[in-house]
C-alpha positions as CSV (number, residue, x, y, z in Angstrom):
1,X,0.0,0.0,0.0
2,X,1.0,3.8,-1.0
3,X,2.3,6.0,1.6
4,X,-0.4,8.4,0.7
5,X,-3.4,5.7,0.8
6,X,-2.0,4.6,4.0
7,X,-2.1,8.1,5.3
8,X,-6.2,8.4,4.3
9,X,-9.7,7.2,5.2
10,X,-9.8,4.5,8.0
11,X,-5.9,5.0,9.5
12,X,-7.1,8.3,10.0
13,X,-9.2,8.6,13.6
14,X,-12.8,9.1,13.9
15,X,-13.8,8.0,9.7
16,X,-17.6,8.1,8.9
17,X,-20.0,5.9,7.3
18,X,-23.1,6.2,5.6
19,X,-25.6,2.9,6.7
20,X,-28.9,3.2,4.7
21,X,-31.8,0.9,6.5
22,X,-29.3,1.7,9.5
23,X,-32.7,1.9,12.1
24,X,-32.6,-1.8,12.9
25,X,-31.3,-5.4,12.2
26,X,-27.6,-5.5,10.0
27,X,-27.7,-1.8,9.6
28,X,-28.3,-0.8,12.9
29,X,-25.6,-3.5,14.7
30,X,-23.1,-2.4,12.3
31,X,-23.2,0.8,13.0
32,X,-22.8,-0.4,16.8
33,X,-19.7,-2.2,15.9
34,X,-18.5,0.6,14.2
35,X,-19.3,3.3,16.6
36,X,-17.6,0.7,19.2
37,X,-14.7,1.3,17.0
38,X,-14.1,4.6,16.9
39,X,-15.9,5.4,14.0
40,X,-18.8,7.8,13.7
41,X,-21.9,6.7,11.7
42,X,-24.8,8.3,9.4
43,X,-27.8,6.4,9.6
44,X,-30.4,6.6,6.6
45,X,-33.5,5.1,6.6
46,X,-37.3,5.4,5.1
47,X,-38.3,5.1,9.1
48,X,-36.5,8.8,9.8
49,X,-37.5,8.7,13.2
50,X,-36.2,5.0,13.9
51,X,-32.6,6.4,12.4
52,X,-32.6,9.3,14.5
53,X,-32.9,7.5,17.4
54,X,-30.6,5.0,16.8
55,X,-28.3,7.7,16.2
56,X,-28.8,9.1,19.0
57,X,-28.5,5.9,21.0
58,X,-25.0,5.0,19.8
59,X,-23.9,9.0,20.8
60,X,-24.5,12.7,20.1
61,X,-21.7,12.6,17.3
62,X,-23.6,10.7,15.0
63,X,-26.5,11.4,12.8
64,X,-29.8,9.8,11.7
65,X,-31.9,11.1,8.5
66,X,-35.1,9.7,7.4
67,X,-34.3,8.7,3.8
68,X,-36.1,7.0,0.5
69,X,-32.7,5.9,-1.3
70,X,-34.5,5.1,-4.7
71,X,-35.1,8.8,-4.4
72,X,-32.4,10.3,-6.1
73,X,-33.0,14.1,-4.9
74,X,-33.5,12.3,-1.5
75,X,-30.1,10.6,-1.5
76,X,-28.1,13.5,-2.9
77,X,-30.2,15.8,-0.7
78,X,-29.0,14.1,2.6
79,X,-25.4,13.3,1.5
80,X,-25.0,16.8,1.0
81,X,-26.1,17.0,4.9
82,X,-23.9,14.6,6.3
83,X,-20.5,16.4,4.2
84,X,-21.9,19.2,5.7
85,X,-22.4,17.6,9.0
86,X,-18.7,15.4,9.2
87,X,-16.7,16.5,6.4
88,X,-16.1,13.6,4.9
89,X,-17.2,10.2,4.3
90,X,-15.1,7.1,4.2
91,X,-17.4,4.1,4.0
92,X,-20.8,3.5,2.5
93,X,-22.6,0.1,3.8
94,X,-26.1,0.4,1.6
95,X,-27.9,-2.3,3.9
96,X,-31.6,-1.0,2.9
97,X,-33.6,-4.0,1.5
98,X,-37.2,-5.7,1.8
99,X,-38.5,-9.2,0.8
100,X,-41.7,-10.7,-1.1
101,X,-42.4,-14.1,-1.4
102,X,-45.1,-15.0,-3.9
103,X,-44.7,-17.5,-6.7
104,X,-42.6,-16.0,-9.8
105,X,-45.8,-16.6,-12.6
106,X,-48.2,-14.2,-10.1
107,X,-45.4,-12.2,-8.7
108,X,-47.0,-8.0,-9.3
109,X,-44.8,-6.2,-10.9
110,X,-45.0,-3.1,-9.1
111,X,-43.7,-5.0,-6.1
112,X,-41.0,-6.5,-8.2
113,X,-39.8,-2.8,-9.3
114,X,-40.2,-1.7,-5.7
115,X,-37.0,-4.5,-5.1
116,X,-35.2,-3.2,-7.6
117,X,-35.5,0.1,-6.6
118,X,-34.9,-0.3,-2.9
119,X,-31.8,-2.9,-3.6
120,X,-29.9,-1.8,-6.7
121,X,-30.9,1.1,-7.4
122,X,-30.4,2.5,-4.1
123,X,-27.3,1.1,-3.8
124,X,-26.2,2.9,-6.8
125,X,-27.4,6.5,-6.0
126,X,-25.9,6.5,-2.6
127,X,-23.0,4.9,-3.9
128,X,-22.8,7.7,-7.0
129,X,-23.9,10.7,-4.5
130,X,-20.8,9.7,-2.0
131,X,-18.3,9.3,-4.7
132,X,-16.4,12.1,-4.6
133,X,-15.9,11.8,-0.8
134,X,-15.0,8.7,-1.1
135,X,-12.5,9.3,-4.0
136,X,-11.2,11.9,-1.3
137,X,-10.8,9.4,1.5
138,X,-9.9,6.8,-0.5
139,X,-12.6,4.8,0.9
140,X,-14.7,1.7,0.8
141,X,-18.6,0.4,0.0
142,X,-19.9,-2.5,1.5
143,X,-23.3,-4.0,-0.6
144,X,-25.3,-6.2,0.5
145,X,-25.6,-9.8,-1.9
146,X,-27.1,-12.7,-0.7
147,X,-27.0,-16.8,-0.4
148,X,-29.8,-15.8,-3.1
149,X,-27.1,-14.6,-5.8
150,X,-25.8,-18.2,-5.5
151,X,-28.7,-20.5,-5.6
152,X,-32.2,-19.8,-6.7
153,X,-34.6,-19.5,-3.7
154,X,-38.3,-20.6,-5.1
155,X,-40.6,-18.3,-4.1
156,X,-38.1,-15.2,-4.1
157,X,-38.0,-14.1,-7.8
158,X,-37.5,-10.6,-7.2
159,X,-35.2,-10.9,-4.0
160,X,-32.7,-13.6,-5.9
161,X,-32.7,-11.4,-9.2
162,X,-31.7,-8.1,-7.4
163,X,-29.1,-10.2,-4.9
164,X,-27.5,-11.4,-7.8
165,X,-27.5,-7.8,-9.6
166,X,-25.6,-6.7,-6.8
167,X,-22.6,-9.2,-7.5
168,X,-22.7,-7.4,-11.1
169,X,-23.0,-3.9,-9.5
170,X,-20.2,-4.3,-6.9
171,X,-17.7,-6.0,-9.2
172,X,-18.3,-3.0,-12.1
173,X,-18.0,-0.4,-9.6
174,X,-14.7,-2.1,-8.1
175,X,-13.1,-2.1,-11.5
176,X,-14.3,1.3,-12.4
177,X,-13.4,3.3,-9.3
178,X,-10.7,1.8,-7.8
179,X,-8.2,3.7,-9.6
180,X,-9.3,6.7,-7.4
181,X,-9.0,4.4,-4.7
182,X,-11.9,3.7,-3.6
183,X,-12.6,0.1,-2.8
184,X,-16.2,-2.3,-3.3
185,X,-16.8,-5.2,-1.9
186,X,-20.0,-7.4,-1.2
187,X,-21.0,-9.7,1.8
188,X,-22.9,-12.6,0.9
189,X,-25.5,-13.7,4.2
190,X,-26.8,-16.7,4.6
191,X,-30.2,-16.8,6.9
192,X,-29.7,-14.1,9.8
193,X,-31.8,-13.6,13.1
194,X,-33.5,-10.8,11.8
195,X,-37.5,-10.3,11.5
196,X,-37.0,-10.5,7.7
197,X,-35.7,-13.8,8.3
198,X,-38.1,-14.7,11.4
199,X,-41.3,-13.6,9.2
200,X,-40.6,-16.4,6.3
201,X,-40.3,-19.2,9.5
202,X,-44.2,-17.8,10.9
203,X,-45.3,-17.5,7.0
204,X,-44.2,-21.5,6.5
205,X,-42.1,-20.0,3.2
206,X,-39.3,-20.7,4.9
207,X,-39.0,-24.0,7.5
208,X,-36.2,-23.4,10.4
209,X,-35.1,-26.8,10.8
210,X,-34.2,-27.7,7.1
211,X,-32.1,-24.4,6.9
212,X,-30.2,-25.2,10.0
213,X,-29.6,-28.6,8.7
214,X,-28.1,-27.5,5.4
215,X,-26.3,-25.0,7.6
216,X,-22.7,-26.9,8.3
217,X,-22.3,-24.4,11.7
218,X,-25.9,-25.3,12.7
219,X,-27.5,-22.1,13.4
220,X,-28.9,-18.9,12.3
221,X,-26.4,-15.8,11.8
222,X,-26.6,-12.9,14.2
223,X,-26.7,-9.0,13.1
224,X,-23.3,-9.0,14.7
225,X,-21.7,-11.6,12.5
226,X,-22.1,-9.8,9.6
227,X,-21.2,-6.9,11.5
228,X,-18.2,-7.8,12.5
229,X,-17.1,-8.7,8.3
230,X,-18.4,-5.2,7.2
231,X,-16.1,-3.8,9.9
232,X,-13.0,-6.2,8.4
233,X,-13.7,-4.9,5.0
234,X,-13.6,-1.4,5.1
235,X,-11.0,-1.2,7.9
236,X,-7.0,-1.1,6.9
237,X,-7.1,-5.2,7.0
238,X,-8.5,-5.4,3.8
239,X,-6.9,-2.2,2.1
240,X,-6.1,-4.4,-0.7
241,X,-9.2,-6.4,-1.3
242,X,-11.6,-5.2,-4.1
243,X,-14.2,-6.8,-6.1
244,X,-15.0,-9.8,-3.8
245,X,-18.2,-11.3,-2.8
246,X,-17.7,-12.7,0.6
247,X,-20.0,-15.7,1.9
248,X,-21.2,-15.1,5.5
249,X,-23.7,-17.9,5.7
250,X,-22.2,-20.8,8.1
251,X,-21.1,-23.0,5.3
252,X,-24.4,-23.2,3.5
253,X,-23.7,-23.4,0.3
254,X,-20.6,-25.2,0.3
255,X,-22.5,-28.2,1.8
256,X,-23.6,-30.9,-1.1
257,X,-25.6,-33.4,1.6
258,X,-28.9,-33.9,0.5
259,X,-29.4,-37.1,2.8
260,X,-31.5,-37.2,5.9
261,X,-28.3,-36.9,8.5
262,X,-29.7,-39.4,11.6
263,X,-27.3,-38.1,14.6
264,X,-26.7,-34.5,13.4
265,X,-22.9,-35.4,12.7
266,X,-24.0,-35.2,9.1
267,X,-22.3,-38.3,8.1
């Protein structure tokens, strides 16, 4: 690593990032590892209220905006608030998301554009309206794939499409950008404790015990384990790793067993 990247972004003290859907689940215990770290955190979300106290919560040096990031005038609107607010931004972790389930031959299109407007396209405005910070700070953006962008998950036609998008959204902008040194990288989570998560096991869409049995680590991810990656990847650890898609899922899809394990060793 350059002298002068080595004296930027991250190995400088108190860096900033910009967490959209940062009011709760991956967003929101993130931005508490972060904060934990000595970072200080902007925290978008459509629930304004829900980012501002979350903010709040984690200390009065950080910020929470409410936030629509498939709004482009929205995005760019509250960007321009938080360089006005820190100065600078050095990270951009675009966790925002939602999920439908609904057969693909009946899936509405309106909510099928709705994903690919909170997902992608949101990742690309905030990603676009920060660029010039980051350029600056020579610093990093985290997206947000999925085990989806991997293996087709029935019943998720819109969530799988714009997971795997993402893979071809991070690895363009990593070549494009990183000559100005600004780095991209994507996590890829498997099944997480969050309420997105916990509403497919009520809904029967998704059934708990088959997942944790295809899981080699046998259980659920926590907000914090993804955490704790995001906080790898845009920290000085990984200032020279661009362009990768990172599986955080316990082993999931590396594990070809499709028998009926009888004692749980899975053999």
């Amino acid at each position: 690593m350059s002298a002068d990247l080595a004296s930027t972004s991250v190995h400088q003290a108190n860096p900033v990032a910009v967490i959209s859907g940062g009011a709760r689940g991956i967003g929101a215990a993130t931005a508490e590892r972060l904060v934990a770290s000595g970072w200080r955190v902007a925290l978008l979300d459509i629930n304004g209220e829900g980012a501002q106290a979350e903010a709040a919560r984690l200390g009065d040096q950080n910020l929470g905006l409410g936030c629509d990031v498939a709004d482009q005038q929205a995005v760019k609107d509250v960007v321009d608030q938080i360089a006005t607010h820190f100065g600078r931004v050095d990270a951009v972790i675009p966790a925002a998301g939602n999920i439908t389930r609904a057969p693909a031959e009946e899936f509405d299109l309106a909510i099928w554009q709705k994903h690919l407007d909170i997902h992608l396209t949101g990742s690309l405005l905030l990603a676009q309206a920060c660029h010039s910070l980051l350029a600056e700070s020579k610093g990093s953006i985290v997206t947000f794939a999925s085990v989806a962008s991997t293996f087709g998950l029935p019943g998720r036609v819109a969530y799988g499409t714009v997971k795997t998008g993402m893979v071809g959204l991070t690895r363009t902008l990593a070549a494009e950008w990183g000559p100005h040194g600004i780095r991209v990288n994507a996590v890829a989570p498997g099944y997480v404790d969050t309420e997105m998560v916990r509403s497919g096991f009520r809904s029967g869409s998704i059934n708990e015990d088959t997942v944790l049995s295809r899981t080699p680590l046998r259980r659920l991810a926590t907000p914090e384990d993804i955490a704790g990656v995001i906080e790898f990847l845009v920290g000085p650890a990984a200032s020279f790793i661009t362009g990768v898609l990172l599986p955080v899922d316990g082993g999931l899809i590396i594990d070809g067993r499709f028998d009926a394990p009888s004692d749980g060793s899975g053999i």
